[in-house]
Each structure stands twice: as C-alpha cells, then as structure tokens.
NUNU-247341 format. One record per residue (C-alpha): residue number from 1; x, y, z. Coordinates in Angstrom, 1 decimal. Example, Ala and Ser with C-alpha at 12.3 -4.5 7.8 and 13.67 -1.06 7.14 Angstrom:
<atoms>
<k:1, xx:12.3, yy:-4.5, zz:7.8>
<k:2, xx:13.7, yy:-1.1, zz:7.1>
</atoms>
This chain:
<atoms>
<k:1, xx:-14.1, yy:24.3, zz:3.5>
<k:2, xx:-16.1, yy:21.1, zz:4.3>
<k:3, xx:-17.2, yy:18.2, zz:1.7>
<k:4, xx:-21.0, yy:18.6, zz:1.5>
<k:5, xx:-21.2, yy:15.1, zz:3.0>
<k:6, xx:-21.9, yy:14.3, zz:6.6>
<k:7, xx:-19.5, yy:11.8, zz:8.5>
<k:8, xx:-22.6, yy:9.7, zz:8.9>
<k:9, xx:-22.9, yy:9.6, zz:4.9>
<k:10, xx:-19.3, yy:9.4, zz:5.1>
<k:11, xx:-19.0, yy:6.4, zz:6.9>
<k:12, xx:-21.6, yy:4.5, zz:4.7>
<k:13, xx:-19.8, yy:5.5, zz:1.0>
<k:14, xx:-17.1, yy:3.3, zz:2.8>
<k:15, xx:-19.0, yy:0.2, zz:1.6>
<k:16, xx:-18.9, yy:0.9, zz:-2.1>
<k:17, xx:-15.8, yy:2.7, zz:-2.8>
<k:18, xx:-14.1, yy:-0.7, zz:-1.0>
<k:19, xx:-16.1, yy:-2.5, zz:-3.1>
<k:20, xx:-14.7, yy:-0.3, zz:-6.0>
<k:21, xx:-11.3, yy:-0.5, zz:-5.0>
<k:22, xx:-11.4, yy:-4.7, zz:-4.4>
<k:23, xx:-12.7, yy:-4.7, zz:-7.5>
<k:24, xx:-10.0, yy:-2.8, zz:-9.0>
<k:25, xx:-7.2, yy:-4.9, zz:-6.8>
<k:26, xx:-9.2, yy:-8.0, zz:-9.0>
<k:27, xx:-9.1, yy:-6.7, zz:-12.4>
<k:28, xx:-5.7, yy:-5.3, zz:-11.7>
<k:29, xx:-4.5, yy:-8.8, zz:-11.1>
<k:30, xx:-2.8, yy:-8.0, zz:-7.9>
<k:31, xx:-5.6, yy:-9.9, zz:-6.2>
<k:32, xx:-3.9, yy:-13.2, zz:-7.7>
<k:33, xx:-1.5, yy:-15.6, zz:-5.8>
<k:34, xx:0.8, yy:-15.8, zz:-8.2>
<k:35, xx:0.8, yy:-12.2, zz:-9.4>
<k:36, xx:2.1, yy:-11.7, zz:-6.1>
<k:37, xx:4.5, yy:-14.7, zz:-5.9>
<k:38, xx:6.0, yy:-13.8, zz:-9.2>
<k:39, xx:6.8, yy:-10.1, zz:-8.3>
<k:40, xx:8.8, yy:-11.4, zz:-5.4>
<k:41, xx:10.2, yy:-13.3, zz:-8.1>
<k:42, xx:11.0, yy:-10.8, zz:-10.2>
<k:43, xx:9.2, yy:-12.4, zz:-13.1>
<k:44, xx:5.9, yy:-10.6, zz:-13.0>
<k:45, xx:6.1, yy:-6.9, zz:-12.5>
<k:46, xx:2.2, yy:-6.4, zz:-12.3>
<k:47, xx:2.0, yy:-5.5, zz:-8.1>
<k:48, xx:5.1, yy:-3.1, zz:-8.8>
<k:49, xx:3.0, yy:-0.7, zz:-11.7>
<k:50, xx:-0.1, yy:-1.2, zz:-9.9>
<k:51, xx:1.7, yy:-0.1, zz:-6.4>
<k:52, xx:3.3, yy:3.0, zz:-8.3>
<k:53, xx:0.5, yy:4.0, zz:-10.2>
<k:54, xx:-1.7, yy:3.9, zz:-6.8>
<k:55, xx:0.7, yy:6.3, zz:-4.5>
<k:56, xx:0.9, yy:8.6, zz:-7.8>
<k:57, xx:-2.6, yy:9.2, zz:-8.2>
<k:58, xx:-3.8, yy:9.2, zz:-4.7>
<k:59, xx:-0.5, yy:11.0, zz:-3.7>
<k:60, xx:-1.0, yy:13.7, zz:-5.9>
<k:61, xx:-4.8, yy:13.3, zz:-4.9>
<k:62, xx:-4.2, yy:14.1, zz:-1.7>
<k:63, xx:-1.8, yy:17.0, zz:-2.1>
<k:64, xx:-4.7, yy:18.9, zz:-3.9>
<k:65, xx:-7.2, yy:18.5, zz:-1.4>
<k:66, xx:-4.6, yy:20.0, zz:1.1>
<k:67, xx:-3.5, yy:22.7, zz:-1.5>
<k:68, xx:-7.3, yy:23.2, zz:-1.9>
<k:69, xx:-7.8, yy:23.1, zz:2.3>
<k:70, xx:-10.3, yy:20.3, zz:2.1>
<k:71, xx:-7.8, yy:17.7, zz:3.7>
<k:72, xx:-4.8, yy:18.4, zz:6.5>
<k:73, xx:-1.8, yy:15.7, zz:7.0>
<k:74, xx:-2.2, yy:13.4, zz:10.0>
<k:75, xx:1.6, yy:13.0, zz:10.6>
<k:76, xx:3.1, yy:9.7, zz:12.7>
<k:77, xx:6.0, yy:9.7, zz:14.8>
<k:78, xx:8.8, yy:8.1, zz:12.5>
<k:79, xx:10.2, yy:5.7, zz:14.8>
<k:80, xx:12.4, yy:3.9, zz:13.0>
<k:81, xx:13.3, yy:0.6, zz:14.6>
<k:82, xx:9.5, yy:-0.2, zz:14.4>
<k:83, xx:9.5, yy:0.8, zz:10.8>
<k:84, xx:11.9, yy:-1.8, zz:9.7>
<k:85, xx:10.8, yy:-4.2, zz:11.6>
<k:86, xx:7.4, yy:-3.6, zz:10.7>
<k:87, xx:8.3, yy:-3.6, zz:7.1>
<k:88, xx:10.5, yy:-7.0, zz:7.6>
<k:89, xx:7.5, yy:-8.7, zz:8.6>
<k:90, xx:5.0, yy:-7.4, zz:6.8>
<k:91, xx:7.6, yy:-8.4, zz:3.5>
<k:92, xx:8.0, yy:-11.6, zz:5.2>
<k:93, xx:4.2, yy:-12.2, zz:5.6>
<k:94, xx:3.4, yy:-11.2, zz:2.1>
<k:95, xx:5.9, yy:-13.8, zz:0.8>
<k:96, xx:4.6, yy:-16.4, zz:2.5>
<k:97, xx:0.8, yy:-16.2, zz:2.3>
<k:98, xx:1.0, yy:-14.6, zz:-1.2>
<k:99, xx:-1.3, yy:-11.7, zz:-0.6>
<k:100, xx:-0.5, yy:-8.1, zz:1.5>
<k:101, xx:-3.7, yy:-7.6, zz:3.8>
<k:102, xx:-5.9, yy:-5.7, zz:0.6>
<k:103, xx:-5.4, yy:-8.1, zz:-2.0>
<k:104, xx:-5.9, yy:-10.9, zz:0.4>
<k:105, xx:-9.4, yy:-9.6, zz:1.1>
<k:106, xx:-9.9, yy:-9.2, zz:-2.5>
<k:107, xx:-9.3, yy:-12.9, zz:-3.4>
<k:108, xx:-11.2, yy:-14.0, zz:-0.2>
<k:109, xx:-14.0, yy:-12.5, zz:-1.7>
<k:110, xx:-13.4, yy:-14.6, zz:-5.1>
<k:111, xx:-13.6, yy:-17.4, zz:-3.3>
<k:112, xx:-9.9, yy:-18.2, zz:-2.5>
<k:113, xx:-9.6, yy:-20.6, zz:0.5>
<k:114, xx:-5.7, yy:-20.4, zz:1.0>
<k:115, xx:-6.6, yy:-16.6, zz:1.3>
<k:116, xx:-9.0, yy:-16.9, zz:3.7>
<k:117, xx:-6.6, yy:-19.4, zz:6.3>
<k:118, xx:-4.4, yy:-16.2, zz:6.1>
<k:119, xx:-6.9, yy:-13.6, zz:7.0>
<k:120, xx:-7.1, yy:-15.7, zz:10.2>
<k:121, xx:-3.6, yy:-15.5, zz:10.7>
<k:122, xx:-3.4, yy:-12.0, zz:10.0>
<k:123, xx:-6.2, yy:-11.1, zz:12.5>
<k:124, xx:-4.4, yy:-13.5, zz:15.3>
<k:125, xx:-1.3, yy:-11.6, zz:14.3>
<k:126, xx:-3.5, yy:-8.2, zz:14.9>
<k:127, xx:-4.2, yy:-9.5, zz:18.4>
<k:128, xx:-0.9, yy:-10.4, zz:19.2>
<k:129, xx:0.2, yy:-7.4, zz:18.4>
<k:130, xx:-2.8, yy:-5.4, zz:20.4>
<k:131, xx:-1.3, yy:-7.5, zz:23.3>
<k:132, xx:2.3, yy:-6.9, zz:23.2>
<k:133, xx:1.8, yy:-3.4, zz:22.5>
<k:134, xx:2.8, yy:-2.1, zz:25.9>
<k:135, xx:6.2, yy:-4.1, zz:25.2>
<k:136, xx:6.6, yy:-3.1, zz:21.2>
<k:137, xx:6.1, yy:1.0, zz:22.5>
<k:138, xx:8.7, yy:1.0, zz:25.4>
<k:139, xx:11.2, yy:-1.6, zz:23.2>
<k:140, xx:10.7, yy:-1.3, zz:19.9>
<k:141, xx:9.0, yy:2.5, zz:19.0>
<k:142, xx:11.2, yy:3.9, zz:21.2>
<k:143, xx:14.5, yy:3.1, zz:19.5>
<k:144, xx:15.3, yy:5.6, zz:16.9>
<k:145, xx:12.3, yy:8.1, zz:17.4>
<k:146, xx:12.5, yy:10.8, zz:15.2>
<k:147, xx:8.8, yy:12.7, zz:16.2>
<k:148, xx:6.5, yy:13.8, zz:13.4>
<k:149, xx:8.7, yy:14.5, zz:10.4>
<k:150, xx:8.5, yy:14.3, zz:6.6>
<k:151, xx:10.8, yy:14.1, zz:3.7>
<k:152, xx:9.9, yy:17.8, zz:2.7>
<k:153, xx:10.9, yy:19.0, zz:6.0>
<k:154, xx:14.1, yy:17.5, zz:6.5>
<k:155, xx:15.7, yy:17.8, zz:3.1>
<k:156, xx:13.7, yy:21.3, zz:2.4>
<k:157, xx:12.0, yy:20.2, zz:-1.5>
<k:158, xx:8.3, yy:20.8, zz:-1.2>
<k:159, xx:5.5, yy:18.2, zz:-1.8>
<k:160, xx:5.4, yy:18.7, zz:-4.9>
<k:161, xx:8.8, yy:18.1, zz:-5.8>
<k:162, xx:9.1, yy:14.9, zz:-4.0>
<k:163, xx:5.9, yy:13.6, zz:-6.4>
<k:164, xx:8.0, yy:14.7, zz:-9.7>
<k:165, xx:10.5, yy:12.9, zz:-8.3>
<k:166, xx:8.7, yy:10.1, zz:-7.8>
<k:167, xx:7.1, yy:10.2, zz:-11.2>
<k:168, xx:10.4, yy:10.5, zz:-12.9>
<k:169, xx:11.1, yy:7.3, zz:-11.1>
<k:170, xx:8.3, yy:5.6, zz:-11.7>
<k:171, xx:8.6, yy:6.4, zz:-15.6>
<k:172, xx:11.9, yy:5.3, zz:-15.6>
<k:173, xx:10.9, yy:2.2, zz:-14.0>
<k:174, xx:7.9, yy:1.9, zz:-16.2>
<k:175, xx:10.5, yy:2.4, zz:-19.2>
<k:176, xx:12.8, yy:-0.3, zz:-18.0>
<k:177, xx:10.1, yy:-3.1, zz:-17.1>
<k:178, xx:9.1, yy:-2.6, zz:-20.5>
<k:179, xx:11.9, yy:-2.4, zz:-22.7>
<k:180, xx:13.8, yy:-4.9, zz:-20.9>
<k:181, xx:11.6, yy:-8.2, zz:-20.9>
<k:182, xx:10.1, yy:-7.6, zz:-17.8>
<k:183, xx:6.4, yy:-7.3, zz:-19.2>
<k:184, xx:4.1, yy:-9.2, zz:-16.7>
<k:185, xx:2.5, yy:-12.4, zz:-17.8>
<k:186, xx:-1.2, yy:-11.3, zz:-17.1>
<k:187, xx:-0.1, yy:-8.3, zz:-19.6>
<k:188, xx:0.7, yy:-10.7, zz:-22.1>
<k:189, xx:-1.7, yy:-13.1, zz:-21.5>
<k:190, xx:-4.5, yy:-9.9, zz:-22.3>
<k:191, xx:-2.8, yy:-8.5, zz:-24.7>
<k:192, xx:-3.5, yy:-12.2, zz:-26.9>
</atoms>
C-alpha cells in the first residue's frame, strides 16, 4: 500500500517537518552547547532522555509502518571495524565542537557562531571522507564484515521484543536519573 503522497510532494514536506524537528532539538535543549558538554559530563542528562525517547518513538514508529507494509528495512552491511571507528570519531567530534551534526544545525540557525565554524569542519570532514573512501572500503569496511544482519536475526527475539527491551531500559534509566540526583539543569531551571 502506498502513502497518498507523491515523491515530488514528498520531497518538499522535507522542509517543514526539519523545521519541526530543529525546532524540537531547540525546545528540547539539546540544541545547547552546554546541554551537550554537560552530558559528556555526566551532570546534565537532558541529550540522554531526549536520545532515548527519540529511537522509542520513531523505533516503534517505524516498526508499524512495516507491520502495516507501508515501509520495508533498508539493511547495511555491519562492518564492524568501520563502526567503531566511526562511532570513536563521531564521540570524539561531538565532544569537541559540543554539538552532534543535528543539534549543530539547530543552534546554527539560533544564531550560534562557534556552531557554525563547526559545520565547516564537519562538511571538510564529509569531503575528506568522500575522498579516502576508496582507502576506508578496501582497509577499514572490510575488516570484520558481517553482511546485512540485525539483532533479531542473530539472537532469534523479534522486533518487537528488542523495543520492550529497550523500553525496560530506558525506564530504568529514566527511574535512576531521576531518583538519583541526576535531574538535568534545564529541567530544573523550568521547573522554577
């Protein structure tokens, strides 16, 4: 069953739901420097409920439109040497310039300079990357490939166990962060 949108209307509802969703990275507060800084800190826990709440919802989200056969999985190879380094340097990045590539475009657009030096970077890291990729596929990808598989596949619980799961953690992380002291300062500051 198809959406009863074309992929030219498509394309165009791009514009406001990213405006939607930069706006939501804003009013979240995960579109703030030191939101950010503090997670990594451990003294704001803001990004980490914002993060959890996001791949809930749109996890679950996207399970029913394939349940529903309006959506299919496009599955990646899981090559694993390029995942952690991928994730070392993206971590890396994120601590350094304060944003990840989202909530950097979301500050940009409130005006944040330091933000917008690090968009640069990230698009010169984008380039660099475009040109080494011939290298990073024959060296990097190819070290630990394990083809196109998924946690549901290789441990045997469906989809939808892997999302209770995952909401049992996130409660229990939601329960701890709470009970423990680790409320984040915007939450305090808007709950005065």
């Amino acid at each position: 069953m198809d959406f009863p949108v074309s992929a030219e209307l498509a394309r165009w509802l791009a514009i406001p739901m990213g405006l939607v969703f930069g706006l939501l990275l804003h009013r979240g507060g995960v579109a703030d420097y030191n939101v950010i800084v503090n997670q990594f800190r451990l003294r704001d826990f803001t990004v980490l409920k914002v993060m959890f709440t996001a791949i809930l919802v749109g996890g679950v989200g996207v399970l029913l439109l394939r349940m529903s056969g309006h959506a299919e999985y496009h599955i990646k190879p899981a090559n694993m040497l390029g995942v952690v380094l991928g994730a070392g340097l993206f971590g890396i990045g994120m601590v350094l310039y304060g944003y990840c590539p989202g909530t950097g475009v979301a500050a940009m657009a409130t005006g944040s300079l330091h933000a917008l030096v690090g968009f640069l970077g990230m698009l010169a890291g984008g380039v660099a990357y475009a040109l080494s990729f011939p290298w990073v596929e024959s060296h990097i990808q190819s070290v630990g490939k394990l083809g196109k598989v998924r946690l549901p596949e290789l441990t045997g619980v469906p989809d939808w166990g892997w999302f209770v799961i995952l909401a049992g953690i996130a409660a229990v992380v939601f329960w701890f962060i709470e009970t423990r002291g680790g409320r984040s300062a915007a939450g305090q500051e808007h709950s005065q």
